[in-house]
NUMI-172978 format. One record per residue (C-alpha): z, y, x negated; residue in three letters. Coordinates in steps of 0.25 Angstrom, whole numbers, padded with zeros to 4 digits, always signed. Example, Ala and Ser with C-alpha at 12.3 -4.5 7.8 and 13.67 -1.06 7.14 Angstrom:
+0031-0018-0049ALA/+0029-0004-0055SER/
***
This chain:
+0130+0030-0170UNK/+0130+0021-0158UNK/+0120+0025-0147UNK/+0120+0020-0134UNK/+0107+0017-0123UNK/+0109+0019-0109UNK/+0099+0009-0101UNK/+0104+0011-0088UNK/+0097+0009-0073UNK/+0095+0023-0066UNK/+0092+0026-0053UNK/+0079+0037-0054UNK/+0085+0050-0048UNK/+0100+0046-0047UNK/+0105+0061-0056UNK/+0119+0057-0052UNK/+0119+0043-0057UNK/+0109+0043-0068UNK/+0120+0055-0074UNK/+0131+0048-0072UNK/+0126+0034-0079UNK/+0121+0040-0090UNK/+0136+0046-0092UNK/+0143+0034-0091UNK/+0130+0029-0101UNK/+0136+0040-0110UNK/+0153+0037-0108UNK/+0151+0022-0110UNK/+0142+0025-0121UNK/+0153+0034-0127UNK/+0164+0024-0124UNK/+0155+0013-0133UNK/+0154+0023-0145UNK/+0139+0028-0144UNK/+0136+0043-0146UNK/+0123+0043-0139UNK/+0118+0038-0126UNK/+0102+0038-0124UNK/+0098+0037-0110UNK/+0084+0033-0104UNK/+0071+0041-0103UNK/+0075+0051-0090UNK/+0089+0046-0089UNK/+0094+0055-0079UNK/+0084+0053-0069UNK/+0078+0039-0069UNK/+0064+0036-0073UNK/+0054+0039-0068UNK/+0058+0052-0061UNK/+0043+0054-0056UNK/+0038+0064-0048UNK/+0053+0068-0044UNK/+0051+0075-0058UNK/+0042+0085-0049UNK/+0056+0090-0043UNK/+0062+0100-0047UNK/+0075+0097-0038UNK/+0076+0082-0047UNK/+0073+0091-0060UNK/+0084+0099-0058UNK/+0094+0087-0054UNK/+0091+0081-0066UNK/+0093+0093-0075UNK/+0106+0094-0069UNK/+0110+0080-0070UNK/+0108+0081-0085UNK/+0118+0091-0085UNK/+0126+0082-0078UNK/+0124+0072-0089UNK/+0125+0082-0100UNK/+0139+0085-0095UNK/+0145+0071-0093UNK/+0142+0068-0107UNK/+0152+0068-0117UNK/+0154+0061-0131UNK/+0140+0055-0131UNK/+0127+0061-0132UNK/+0116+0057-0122UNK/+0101+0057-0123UNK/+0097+0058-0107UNK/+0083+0057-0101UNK/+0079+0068-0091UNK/+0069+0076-0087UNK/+0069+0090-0091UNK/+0062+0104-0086UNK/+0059+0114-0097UNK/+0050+0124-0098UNK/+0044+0120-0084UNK/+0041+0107-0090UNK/+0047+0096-0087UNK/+0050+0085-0098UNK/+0056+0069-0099UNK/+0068+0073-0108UNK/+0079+0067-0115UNK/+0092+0076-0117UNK/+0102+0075-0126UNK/+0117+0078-0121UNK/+0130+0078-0128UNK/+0142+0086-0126UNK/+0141+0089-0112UNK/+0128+0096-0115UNK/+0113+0094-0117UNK/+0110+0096-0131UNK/+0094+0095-0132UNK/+0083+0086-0124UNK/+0070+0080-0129UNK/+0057+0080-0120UNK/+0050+0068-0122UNK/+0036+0069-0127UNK/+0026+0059-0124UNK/+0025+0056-0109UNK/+0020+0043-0105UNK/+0008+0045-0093UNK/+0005+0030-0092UNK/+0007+0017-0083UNK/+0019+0021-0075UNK/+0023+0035-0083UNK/+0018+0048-0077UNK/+0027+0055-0087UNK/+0015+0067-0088UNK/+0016+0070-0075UNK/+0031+0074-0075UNK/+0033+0078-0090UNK/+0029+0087-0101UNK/+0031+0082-0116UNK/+0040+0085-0125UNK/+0035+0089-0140UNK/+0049+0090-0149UNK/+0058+0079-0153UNK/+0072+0079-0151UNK/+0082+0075-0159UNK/+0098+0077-0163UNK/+0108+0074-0172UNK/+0119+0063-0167UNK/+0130+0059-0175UNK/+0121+0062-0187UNK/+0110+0054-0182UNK/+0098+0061-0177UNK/+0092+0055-0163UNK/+0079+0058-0159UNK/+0077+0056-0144UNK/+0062+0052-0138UNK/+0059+0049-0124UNK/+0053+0035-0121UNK/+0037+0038-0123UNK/+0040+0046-0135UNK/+0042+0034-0143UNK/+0028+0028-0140UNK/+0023+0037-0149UNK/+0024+0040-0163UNK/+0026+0056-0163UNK/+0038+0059-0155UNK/+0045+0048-0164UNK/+0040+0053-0176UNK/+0043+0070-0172UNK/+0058+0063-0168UNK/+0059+0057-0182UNK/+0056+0071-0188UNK/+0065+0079-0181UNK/+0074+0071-0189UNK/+0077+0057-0179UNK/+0086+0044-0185UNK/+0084+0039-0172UNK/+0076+0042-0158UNK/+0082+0037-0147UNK/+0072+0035-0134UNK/+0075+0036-0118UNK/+0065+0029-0111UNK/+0060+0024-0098UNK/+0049+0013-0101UNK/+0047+0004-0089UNK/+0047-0009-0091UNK/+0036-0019-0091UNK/+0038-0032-0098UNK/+0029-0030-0112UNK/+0034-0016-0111UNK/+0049-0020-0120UNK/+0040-0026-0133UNK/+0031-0012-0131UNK/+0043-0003-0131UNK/+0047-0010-0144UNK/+0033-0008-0151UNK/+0031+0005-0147UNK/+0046+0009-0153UNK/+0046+0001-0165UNK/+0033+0008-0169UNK/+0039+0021-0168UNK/+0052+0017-0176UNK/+0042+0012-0186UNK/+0033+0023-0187UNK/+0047+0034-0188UNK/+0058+0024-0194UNK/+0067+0031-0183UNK/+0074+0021-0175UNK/+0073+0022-0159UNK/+0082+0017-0149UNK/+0076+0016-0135UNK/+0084+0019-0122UNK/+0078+0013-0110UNK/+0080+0013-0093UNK/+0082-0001-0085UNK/+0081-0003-0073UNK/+0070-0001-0061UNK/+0065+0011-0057UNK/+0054+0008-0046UNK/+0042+0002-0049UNK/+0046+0004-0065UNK/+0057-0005-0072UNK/+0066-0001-0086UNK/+0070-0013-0092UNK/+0081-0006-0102UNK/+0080-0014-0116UNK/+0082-0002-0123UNK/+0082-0005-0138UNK/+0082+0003-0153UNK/+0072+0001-0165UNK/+0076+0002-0179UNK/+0066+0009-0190UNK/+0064-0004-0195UNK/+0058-0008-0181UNK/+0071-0018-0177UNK/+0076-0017-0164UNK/+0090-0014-0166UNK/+0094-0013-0152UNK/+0087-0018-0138UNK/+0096-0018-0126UNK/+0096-0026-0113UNK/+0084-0026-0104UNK/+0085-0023-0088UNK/+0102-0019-0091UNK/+0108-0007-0090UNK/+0117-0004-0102UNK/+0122+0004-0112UNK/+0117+0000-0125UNK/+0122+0002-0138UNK/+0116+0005-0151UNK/+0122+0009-0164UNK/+0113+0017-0174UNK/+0120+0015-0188UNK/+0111+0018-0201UNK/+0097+0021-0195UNK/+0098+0008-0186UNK/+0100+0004-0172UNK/+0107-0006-0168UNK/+0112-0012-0155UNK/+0111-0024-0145UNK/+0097-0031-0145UNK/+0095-0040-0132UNK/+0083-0050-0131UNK/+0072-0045-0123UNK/+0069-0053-0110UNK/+0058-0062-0110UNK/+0046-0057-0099UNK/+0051-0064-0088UNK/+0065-0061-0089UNK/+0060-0048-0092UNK/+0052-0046-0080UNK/+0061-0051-0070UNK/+0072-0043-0075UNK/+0064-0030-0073UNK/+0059-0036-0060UNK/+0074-0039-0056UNK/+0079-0024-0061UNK/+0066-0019-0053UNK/+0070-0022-0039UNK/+0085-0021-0039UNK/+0083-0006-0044UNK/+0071-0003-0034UNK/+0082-0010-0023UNK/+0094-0004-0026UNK/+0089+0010-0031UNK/+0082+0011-0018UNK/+0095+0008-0010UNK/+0089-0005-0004UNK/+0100-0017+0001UNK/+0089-0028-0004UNK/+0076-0033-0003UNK/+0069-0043+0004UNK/+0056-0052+0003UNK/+0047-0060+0008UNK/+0049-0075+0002UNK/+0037-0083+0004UNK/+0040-0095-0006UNK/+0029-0090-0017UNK/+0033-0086-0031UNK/+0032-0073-0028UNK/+0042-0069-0018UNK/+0051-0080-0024UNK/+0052-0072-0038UNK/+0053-0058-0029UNK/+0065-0066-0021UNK/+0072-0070-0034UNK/+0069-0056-0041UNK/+0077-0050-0030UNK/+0089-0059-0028UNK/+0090-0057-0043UNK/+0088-0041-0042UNK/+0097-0039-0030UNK/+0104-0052-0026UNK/+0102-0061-0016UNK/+0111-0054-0007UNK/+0101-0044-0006UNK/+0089-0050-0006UNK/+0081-0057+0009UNK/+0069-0065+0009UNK/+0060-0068+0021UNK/+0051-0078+0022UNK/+0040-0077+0032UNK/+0030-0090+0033UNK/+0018-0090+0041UNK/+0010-0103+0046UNK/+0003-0103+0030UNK/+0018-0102+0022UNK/+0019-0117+0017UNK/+0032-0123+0019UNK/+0036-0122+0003UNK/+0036-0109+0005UNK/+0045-0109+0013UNK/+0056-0120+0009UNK/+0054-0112-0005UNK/+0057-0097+0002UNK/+0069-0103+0008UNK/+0075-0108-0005UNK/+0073-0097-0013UNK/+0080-0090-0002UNK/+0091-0099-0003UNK/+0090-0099-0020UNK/+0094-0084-0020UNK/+0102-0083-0008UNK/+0095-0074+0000UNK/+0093-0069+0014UNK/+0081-0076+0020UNK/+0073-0076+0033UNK/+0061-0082+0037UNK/+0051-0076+0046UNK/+0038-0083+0051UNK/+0029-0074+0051UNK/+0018-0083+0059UNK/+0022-0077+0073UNK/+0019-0063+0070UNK/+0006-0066+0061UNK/+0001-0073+0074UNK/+0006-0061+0081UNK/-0003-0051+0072UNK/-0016-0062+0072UNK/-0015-0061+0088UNK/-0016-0048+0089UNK/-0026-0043+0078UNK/-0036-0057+0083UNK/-0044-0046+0091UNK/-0049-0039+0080UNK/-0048-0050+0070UNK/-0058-0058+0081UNK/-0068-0065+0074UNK/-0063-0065+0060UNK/-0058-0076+0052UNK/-0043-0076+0047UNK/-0042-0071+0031UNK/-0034-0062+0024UNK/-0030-0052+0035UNK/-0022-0062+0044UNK/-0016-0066+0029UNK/-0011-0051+0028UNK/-0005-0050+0042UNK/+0004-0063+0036UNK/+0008-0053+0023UNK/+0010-0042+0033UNK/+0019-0049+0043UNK/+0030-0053+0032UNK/+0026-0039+0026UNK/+0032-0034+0040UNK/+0042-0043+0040UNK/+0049-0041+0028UNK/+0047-0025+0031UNK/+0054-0026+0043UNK/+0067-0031+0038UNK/+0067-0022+0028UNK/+0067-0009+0038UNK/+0078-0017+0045UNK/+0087-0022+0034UNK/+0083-0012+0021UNK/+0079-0021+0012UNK/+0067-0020+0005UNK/+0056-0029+0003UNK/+0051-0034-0010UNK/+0037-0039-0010UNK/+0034-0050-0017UNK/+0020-0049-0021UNK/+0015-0049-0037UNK/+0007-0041-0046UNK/-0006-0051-0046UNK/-0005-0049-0032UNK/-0004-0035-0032UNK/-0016-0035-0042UNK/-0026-0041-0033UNK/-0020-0035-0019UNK/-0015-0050-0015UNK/-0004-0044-0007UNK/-0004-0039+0008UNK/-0003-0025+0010UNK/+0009-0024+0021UNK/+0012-0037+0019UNK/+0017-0044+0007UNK/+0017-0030-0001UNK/+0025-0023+0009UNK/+0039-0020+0004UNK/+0048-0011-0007UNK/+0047-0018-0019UNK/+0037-0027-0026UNK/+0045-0034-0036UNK/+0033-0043-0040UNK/+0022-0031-0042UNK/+0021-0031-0057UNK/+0022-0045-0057UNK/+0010-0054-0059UNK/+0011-0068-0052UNK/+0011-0077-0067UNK/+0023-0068-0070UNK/+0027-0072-0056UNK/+0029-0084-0061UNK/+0034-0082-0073UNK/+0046-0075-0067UNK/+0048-0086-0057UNK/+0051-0096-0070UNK/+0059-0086-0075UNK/+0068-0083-0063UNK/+0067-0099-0060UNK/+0072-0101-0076UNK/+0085-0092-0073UNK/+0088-0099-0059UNK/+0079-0107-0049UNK/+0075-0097-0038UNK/+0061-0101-0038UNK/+0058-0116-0033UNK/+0048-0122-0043UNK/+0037-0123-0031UNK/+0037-0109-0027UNK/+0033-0106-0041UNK/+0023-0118-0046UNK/+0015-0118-0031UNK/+0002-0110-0030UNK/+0005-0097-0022UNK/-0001-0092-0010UNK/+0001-0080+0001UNK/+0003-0092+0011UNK/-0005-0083+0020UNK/-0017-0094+0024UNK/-0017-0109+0023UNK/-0016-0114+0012UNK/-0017-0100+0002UNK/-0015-0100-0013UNK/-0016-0087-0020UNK/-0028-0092-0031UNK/-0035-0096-0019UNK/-0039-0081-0020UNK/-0033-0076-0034UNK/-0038-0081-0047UNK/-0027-0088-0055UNK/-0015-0081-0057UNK/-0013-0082-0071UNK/-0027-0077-0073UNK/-0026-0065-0062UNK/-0014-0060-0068UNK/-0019-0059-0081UNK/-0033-0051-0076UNK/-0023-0042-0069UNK/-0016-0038-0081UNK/-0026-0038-0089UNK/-0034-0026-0079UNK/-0020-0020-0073UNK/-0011-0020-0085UNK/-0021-0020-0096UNK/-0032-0012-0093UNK/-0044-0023-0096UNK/-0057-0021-0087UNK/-0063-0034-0080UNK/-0074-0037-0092UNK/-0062-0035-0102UNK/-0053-0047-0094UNK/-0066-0056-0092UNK/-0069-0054-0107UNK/-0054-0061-0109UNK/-0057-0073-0101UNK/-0055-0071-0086UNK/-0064-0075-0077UNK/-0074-0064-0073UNK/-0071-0067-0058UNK/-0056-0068-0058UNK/-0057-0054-0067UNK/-0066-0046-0055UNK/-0057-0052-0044UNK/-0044-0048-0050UNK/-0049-0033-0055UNK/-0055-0032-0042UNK/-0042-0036-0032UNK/-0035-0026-0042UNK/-0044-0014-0037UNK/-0046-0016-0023UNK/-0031-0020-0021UNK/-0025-0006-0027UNK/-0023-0001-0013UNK/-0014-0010-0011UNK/-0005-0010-0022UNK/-0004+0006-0021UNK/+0004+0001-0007UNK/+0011-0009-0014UNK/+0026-0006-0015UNK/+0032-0004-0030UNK/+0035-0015-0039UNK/+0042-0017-0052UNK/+0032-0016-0066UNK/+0034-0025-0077UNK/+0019-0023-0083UNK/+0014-0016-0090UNK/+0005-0010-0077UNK/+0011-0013-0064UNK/+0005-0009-0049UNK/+0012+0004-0049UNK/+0014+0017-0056UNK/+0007+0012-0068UNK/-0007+0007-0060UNK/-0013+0019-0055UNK/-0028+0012-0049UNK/-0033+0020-0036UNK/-0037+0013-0027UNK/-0051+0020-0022UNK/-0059+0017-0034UNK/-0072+0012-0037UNK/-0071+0007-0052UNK/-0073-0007-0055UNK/-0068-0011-0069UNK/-0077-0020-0075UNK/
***
């Protein structure tokens, strides 16, 4: 029989929408011969729903749009993801619809409550597997989690399973496609059932779905993986207990990540009904990869850059803002923000009589182009997206109000060696990115003569000490015993905790780690723990 995948782009909420392209999933399906079209994990809504699972007025639309969908399909049978209420419970469901009707649906039965998955919160678990007969093949259907451990599989195997088919919404990260294939291929292993895995693309939020859905063959052989970051319908024929289908090469890490960091800021742009984003160009590395990411995500046409240099912004800075604005073809203004920074010096010298400049008048700096850029956002509706990275989110080297003021930050899972890293990469496609912008040592520009190591330990070794404590877990003794210098190790562990306040005022970014600034880092901020 010939099955087909839809790895489609939703928009969370959209009823009306997410029915109909599911049913023109299912027609084209039909038309290119498959008999069965699985959907993603909560299909019908877009995931995750979150706490608009709370109302019962969502709950009830969604009920209704599955019978919507149930009656619009025809000639095909569909396995879509929903929620479902019985009992008083509610449940993450899969539902199986054929002939206008909905002939039986599966509660999923292991609910991930980890890193950004809350799925306890909403859901009880399922206990019974599901499975039905199809053109004489008998499908087994598990919901995403299910297949990370090694019971559902093997209860969906004894209720009689060829083949276990698998909606999912598994957010990407960039290790997270080699996982997923582990985890799999050691449940086709332990059953000798084949499983075909049916994933979401596109950007939801904070969270990212990087498609490349794929099938593995009892043997362990990928027999099908489909494109990453592309909606489309794939096809996969199962002839004689085998899958087989298209496989696309994975993307490397960088393409990888730049593709979901693309994907990540047109959906946020354009689900949210924005005209376009704008951002502060200062001619580092930083803003030049956010400028590029964007033209690339939106186009150029709906892309602004402002420049705003003070008495400390160097003039390379400045011939380098002005042709990357001319590389992409963007809108581009300069604001000197020295007449206004005087402004605020003049009048706070009362109360800052006596003291010596330092890191306060630095801030006004960030503030002023903070203000800036926020102001021709309320008068033209674009939205800013701020430029800042993870290793400076780890160690609170931002401006609250100021350079972390905006809508989106592109760059918040990003650590500054990928920085640049992604910057090769872009460069290695196209030059965006002059050479100079990349190789010279980078600095706020907020004092004469400021370089960010002036203050920072090396990047290379700070990035690594923040994933090993953020991402990994480790304790300050554990990363010392692995060679990092015992100073650089309670400087960096120590920024991370007293900065926490301001990353919870940070505005969301994409994640592509394994454990990004957002849903899935849940530190408070009151605390007086010190790991040692």
């Amino acid at each position: 029989m010939k099955i087909a995948i839809a790895q489609f782009n939703t928009v969370l909420g959209d009823f009306d929408g997410n029915v109909a392209r599911i049913a023109d999933y299912a027609a084209r399906a039909k038309d290119a011969g498959a008999t069965l079209l699985v959907t993603p994990e909560l299909a019908l809504t877009g995931y995750p729903p979150e706490d608009l699972l709370f109302r019962h007025d969502f709950l009830r639309a969604c009920a209704s749009a599955l019978e919507q969908l149930a009656a619009r399909v025809k000639g095909i049978s569909v396995v879509a993801g929903h929620p479902q209420e019985q009992g008083g419970a509610l449940f993450n469901a899969a539902s199986l619809l054929e002939g206008g009707r909905i002939e039986g649906t599966y509660f999923k039965q292991r609910l991930p409550n980890y890193q950004v998955f809350d799925e306890k919160r909403y859901f009880h678990t399922g206990n019974k597997p599901f499975v039905f007969d199809h053109h004489g093949t008998k499908v087994g259907i598990l919901i995403c989690e299910d297949v990370w451990f090694a019971e559902p599989v093997a209860s969906t195997k004894a209720a009689g399973a060829d083949l276990i088919v698998v909606p999912n919404a598994s957010p990407y990260d960039f290790q997270k496609l080699e996982t997923r294939y582990d985890v799999v291929r050691a449940r086709v292993l332990e059953s000798k059932v084949p499983i075909l895995y049916a994933h979401w693309t596109g950007g939801q939020d904070e969270l990212v779905f990087d498609g490349a859905s794929f099938g593995i063959n009892a043997d362990g052989e990928v027999g099908y993986q489909e494109r990453e970051f592309q909606e489309t319908l794939g096809l996969v024929d199962f002839t004689g207990g085998r899958l087989s289908g298209d496989i696309h090469a994975a993307l490397n890490t960088e393409a990888s990540v730049y593709k979901a960091l693309t994907v990540a800021l047109a959906d946020y742009v354009n689900k949210n009904g924005f005209p376009g984003v704008l951002l502060g160009l200062s001619g580092g590395v930083d803003s030049a990869l956010t400028l590029a990411i964007a033209v690339d995500a939106l186009g150029a046409e709906r892309v602004e850059a402002v420049m705003m240099p003070s008495e400390y912004t160097a003039q390379i800075s400045l011939d380098d803002s002005r042709e990357m604005a001319a590389i992409h073809g963007v809108k581009y203004h300069e604001i000197a923000i020295t007449p206004m920074f005087e402004a605020f010096k003049a009048g706070l010298s009362p109360a800052f009589a006596g003291r010596a400049p330092d890191t306060a008048e630095e801030n006004i700096q960030a503030r002023v182009r903070g203000t800036l850029l926020m102001a021709l956002s309320n008068k033209f509706g674009k939205m800013v997206v701020t430029t800042g990275n993870k290793s400076e989110m780890a160690v609170g080297y931002s401006t609250l109000y100021g350079d972390m003021a905006g809508g989106y930050a592109i760059l918040k899972d990003v650590s500054k060696t990928l920085v640049y890293r992604l910057c090769a990469f872009r460069n290695s496609l196209s030059r965006v990115i002059p050479e100079r912008v990349i190789t010279r040592p980078p600095s706020a520009e907020l004092r004469p003569d400021q370089k960010d190591q002036d203050s920072l330990p090396e990047y290379a070794i700070l990035d690594q000490i923040v994933e090993l404590f953020m991402e990994q877990d480790r304790s300050p003794s554990e990363i010392v015993a692995m060679g990092f210098a015992a100073a650089d190790v309670m400087r960096v562990t120590r920024l991370l905790k007293i900065n926490e306040y301001k990353r919870r005022q940070a505005p969301v970014g994409a994640k592509i780690t394994r454990r990004g600034f957002g849903k899935d880092w849940r530190y408070p901020i009151t605390s007086r723990y010190n790991p040692t």
